[in-house]
N, C-alpha and C positions, 0 to 999 in steps of 0.2 A: 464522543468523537473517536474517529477511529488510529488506532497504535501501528507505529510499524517499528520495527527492532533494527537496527541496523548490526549485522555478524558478519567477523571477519578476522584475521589473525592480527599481531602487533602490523604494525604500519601499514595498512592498508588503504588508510586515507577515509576512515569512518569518523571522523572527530572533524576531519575538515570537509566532509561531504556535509557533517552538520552544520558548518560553519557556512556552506554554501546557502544550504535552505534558509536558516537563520539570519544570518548576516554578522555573524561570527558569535562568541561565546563560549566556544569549548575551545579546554586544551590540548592543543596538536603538537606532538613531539616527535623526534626519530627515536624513539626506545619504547620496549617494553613496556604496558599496563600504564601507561598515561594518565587514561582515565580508569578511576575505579569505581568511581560511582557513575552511573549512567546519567546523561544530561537529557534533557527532555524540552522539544522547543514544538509551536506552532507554526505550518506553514498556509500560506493559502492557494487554493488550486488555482491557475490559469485558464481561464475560459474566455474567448474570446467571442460569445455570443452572449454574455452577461454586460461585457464592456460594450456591444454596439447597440443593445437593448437598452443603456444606461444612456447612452448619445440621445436615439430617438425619443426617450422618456423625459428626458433633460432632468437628470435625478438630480436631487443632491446628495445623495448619500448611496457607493455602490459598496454590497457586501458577499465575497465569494467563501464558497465554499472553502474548510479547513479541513489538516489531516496534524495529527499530532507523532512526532519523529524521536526513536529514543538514540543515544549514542551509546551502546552497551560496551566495557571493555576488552580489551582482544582478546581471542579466543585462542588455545596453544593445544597442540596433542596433548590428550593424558586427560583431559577437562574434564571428562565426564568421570574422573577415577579421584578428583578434586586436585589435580595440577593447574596453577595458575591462578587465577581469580577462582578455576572450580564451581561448586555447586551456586556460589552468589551470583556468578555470571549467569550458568542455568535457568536458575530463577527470575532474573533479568527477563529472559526472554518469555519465559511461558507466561508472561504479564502482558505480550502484545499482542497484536492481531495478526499480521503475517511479520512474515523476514524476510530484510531486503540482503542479500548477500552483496558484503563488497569486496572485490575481488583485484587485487592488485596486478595491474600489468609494465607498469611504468618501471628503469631502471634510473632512481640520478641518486647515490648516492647514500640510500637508507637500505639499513641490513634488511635480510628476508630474500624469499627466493619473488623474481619477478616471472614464475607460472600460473597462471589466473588458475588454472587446471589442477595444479598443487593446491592451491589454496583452498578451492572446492572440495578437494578430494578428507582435507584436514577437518573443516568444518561440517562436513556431510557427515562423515564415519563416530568423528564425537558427538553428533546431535544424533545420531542414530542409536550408537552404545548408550548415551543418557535416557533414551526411549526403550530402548533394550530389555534394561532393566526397573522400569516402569510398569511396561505390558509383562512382563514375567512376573511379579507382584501380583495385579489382576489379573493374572490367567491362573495361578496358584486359589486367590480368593475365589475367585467365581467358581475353580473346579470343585473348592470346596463346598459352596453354599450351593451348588447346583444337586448336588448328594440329595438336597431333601425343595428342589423346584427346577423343576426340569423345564420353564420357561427360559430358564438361562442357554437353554443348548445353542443357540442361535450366536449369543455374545460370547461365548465358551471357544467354538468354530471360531469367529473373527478376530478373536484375540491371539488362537494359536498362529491361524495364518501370518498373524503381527508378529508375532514372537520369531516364527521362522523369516518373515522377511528382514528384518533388523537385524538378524543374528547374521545375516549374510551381509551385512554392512548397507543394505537398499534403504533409506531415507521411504519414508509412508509416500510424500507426493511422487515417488518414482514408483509406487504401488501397481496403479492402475485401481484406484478403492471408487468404487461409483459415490455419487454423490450421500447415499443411504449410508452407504457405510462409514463414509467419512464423518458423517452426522453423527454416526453412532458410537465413533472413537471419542467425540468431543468431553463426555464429562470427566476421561482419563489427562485430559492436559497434556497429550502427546507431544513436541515440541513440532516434530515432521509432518505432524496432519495440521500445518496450517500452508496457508498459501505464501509461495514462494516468486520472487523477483529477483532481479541481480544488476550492480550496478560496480560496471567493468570500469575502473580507474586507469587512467592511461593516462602519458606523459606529454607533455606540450609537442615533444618532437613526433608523437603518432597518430597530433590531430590531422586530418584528413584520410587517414587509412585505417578510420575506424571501423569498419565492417569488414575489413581483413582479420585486422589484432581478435574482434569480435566471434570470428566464426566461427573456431573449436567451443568456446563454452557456449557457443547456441546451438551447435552438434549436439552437445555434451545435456544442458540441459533442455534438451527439445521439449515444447509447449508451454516453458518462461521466458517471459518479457527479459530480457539482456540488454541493459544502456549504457555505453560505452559515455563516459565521462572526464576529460579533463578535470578532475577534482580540485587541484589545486588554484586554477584559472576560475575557475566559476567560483570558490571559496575568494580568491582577491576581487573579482567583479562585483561579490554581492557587497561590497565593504564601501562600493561606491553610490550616488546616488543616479536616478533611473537614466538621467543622459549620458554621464560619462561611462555609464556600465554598456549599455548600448554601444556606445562608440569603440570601444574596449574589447566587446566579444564583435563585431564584427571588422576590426582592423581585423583581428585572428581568424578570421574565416568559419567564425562558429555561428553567425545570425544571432537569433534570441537567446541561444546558448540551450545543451540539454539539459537544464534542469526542470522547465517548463515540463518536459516530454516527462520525464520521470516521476514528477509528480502528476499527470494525468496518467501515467501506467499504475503509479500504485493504489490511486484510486479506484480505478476500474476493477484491479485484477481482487478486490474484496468487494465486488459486486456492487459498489457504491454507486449510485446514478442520480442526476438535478434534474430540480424542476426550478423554474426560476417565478419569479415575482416581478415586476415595473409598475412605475410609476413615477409622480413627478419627486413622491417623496422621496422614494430608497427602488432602486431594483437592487434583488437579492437571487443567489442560490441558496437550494434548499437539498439537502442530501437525504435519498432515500433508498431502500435497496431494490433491486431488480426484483419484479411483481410484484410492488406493493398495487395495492388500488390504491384510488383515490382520497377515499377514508383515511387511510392510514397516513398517507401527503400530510393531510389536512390535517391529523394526529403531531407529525412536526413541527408544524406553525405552535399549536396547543392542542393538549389533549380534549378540553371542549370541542374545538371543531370536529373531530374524528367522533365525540358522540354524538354532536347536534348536528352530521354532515347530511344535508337535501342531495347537493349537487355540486359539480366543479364544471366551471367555464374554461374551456381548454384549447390553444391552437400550439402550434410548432411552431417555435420561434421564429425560423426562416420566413414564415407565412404573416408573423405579425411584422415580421421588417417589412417586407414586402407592402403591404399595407398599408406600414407609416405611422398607426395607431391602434389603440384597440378598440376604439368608440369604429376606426374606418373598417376594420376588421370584421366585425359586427355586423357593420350597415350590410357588408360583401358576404353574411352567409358561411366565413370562415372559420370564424367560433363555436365550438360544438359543445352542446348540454351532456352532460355523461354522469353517470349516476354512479352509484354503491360499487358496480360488478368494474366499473372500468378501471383496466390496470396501468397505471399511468406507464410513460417514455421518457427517456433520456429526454434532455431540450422539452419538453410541455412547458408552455407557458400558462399556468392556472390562475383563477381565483374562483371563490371558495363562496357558495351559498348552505348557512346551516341557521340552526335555532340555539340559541342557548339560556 
C-alpha cells in the first residue's frame, strides 16, 4: 500500500487533517511537537464509478481502493542540523512514498505565522539542506570509486548537478530532473525526489475564497496539485456518521467536502490507477500503476494469475453501465479479448482467463 507523509511546521493542522481522513485519533494541540511519534491510519479512495457498478451488480460486498497516511511531527528551522524532533523526523519521512505538504493559512488564535508561503519556504530549504548533505556523501563516494570504474561518470555528473542544486536551497522536484534521472537518484533516499502535493488549510471564515487564498502557493508551486482545505471542519464532520456529515458540510457550502478531492489527487499524483471487478458477490477496486499490462492486473488479484494469464475480458466502465450487464455487454460486442501486450486504463473493467 502506498505511504504519504504529511510535512509541516508546529500547528499546521497535520494531526487533524489526520483526523479528518481517519475519523479522528491523533493528538491535535496548539503547541509545539504534539505529536512525536508519527501516527499512521488507512483511508479509502472515493470513486464514484465503483459505487454505481456496485448498484447495477447488486453486490454485497463493495471494496475501494486504499492509501495509507502518516502524521509525521512538526517540522521547525534548524531540522536538518537536528533542531526539534531533528534527524527522527527525517527519517519519518524518507519511509513514505510522496509528501503531502500542509500548509497553514488560517489565523484564529494558534501561535505561528498564518504565511502558507512562509511555511513552504521553512520546510523546502530543511528538506533540501537534509538532501544536501546526503548527495555530498555520494558524490564524494562515487568520486572515489570511480578512480578505478569509469562507468560511474554518468552518476558522478548527476550527483554534482544535485549537489549544486540543493546547495542553492532548490528542492530536486523544482529540478526539472526527467523521469531517468529521477529514477536514478532513487537508491540515494533523497527526501526531495519524491512526488510532492499540498494541502492549503484555511479557516472557516476563508471557505468560499478559496482559490484566492490558494493562488500564491499554486504560483509558487507550479505543476503540484494545491487543495485548499478547511481542516478543522472536515476533522469535526468526519466524527460524524455519513448523514449528518452530509448535512454538515453542505449547510457550510462545502458539498461532499474536499477530502474526497485530495485523496483522488494523492493517489494519482504516484501514478496509481484501478481497474475494478463486479459482481453480484463483491465489486472491487484494484490499484495498479500506470502501464502495467494486463498480466501484471492479473498479478494483483494473485501472483498465479499473472503466470497462468491467457487473456483479460475488458470494457470501460461507463460502457458496462450503459449496457446494464456484462452477460448484455457481451451479447453487444463491447467486451474486448486483449492479451499479454495490452496495457490496461484507469476505469477497465476486467476479468481474467488464465491456467493454473
Amino acid at each position: 500500500m502506498e505511504r504519504f507523509g504529511f510535512v509541516g511546521l508546529p500547528n499546521a493542522g497535520k494531526s487533524s487533517l489526520y483526523n479528518a481522513l481517519a475519523g479522528g485519533g491523533a493528538h491535535a494541540a496548539p503547541y509545539a511537537f504534539a505529536t512525536t511519534d508519527p501516527n499512521v491510519g488507512v483511508a479509502k479512495v472515493p470513486d464514484d464509478r465503483l459505487d454505481r457498478l456496485a448498484v447495477m451488480s447488486k453486490s454485497q460486498n463493495v471494496v475501494h481502493a486504499s492509501v495509507q497516511f502518516t502524521d509525521i511531527g512538526g517540522l521547525v528551522e534548524g531540522a536538518s542540523q537536528g533542531e526539534g524532533l531533528g534527524n527522527a523526523f527525517l527519517s519519518h519521512i524518507r519511509e513514505v512514498d510522496a509528501i503531502v505538504f500542509v500548509l497553514r493559512a488560517f489565523d484564529e488564535g494558534v501561535p505561528g505565522s498564518t504565511d502558507p508561503l512562509e511555511h513552504l519556504r521553512v520546510v523546502e530549504i530543511e528538506l533540501a539542506l537534509a538532501d544536501l548533505a546526503t548527495a555530498e556523501k555520494q558524490l564524494d563516494k562515487h568520486q572515489r570509486s570511480m578512480k578505478g570504474d569509469s562507468s560511474l561518470r554518468r552518476t558522478v555528473d548527476l550527483l554534482s548537478r544535485v549537489v549544486d542544486t540543493l546547495g542553492a536551497g532548490t528542492p530536486l522536484y523544482r529540478a526539472g530532473l526527467n523521469e531517468e534521472e529521477s529514477e536514478s537518484l532513487r537508491e540515494f533516499f533523497l527526501l526531495t525526489n519524491k512526488p510532492v502535493l499540498a494541502v492549503l488549510n484555511i479557516g472557516e471564515d476563508q471557505v468560499g475564497s478559496e482559490d484566492e487564498v490558494a493562488a500564491p502557493v499554486r504560483a509558487e508551486l507550479q505543476g503540484a496539485e494545491v487543495v485548499p482545505l478547511c481542516v478543522q471542519l472536515e476533522a469535526e464532520a468526519a466524527q460524524l456518521d455519513v448523514d449528518e456529515r452530509s448535512e454538515m458540510l453542505e449547510a457550510l457550502g462545502l458539498g461532499e467536502g474536499a477530502v474526497p478531492r485530495f485523496l483522488k489527487s494523492a493517489y494519482h499524483k504516484l501514478g496509481l490507477r484501478t481497474f475494478l471487478t463486479t459482481g453480484e458477490k463483491e465489486s472491487r477496486a484494484w490499484t495498479f500503476r500506470s502501464g502495467s499490462s494486463a498480466p501484471q492486473c492479473a498479478g494483483v488479484i494473485h501472483t498465479d494469475f499473472q503466470r497462468g494469464f491467457i487473456r483479460a475480458e475488458t470494457i470501460q466502465w461507463d460502457e458496462l453501465l450503459a449496457a446494464g450487464s456484462w452477460v448484455a455487454a457481451r451479447d453487444a460486442g463491447k467486451v474486448r479479448s486483449e492479451g499479454k501486450d495490452y496495457v490496461a486504463r484507469d476505469g477497465d473493467v476486467m476479468e481474467f482467463r488464465f491456467n493454473v
